[in-house]
N, C-alpha and C positions, 0 to 999 in steps of 0.2 A: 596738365598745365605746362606751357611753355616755359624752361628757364633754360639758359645759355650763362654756365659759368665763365666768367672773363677767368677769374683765377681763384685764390683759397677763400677771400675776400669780397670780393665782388660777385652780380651776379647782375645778368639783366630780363625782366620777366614780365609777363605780359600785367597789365592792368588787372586789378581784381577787386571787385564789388563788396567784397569784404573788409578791404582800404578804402572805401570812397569817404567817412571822415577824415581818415589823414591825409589821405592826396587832396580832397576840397580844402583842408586847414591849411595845407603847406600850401595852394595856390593863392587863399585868402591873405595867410599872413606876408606870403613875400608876392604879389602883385604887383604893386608899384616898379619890383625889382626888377623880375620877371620880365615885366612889363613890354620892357625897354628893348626888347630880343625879340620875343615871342607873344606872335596876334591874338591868340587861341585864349588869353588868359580873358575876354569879358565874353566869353563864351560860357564862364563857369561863376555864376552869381549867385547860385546858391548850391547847396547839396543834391538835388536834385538833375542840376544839369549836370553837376560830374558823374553822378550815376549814370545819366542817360549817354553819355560820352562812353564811358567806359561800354555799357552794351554794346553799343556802335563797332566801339574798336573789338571788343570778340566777334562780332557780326566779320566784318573784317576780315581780320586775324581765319574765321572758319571757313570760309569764301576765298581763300588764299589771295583775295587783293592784296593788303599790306600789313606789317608788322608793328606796331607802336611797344615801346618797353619800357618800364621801370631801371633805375640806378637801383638796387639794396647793395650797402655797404655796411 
């Protein structure tokens, strides 16, 4: 798996299917916020489409089109 440490703390990594409850909760819970920045947020209305999102982005990612990454801190 992809990860690029920014520093001792940070780190930034590709999407992984095994976070798609947390990534769908933190899209869910702060949407409205989100919102306001970024289109992509009524793309993910339920668990399902962030799953399917996240395939996508490895599909991606495998294909050397583009890179999409995770904030862990």
């Amino acid at each position: 798996m992809f990860v690029l440490s920014v520093d001792d703390e940070i780190d930034l990594r590709l999407h992984d299917a095994h976070n798609v409850d947390t990534f769908f909760a933190l899209i869910d819970t702060n949407r409205a916020f989100i919102g306001k920045w970024l289109d992509w947020t009524d793309q993910h209305q339920t668990r399902t489409d962030t799953f399917r999102y996240i395939l996508w982005e490895r599909k991606q990612f495998a294909a050397q089109k583009q890179i999409t990454t995770q904030i862990y801190y």
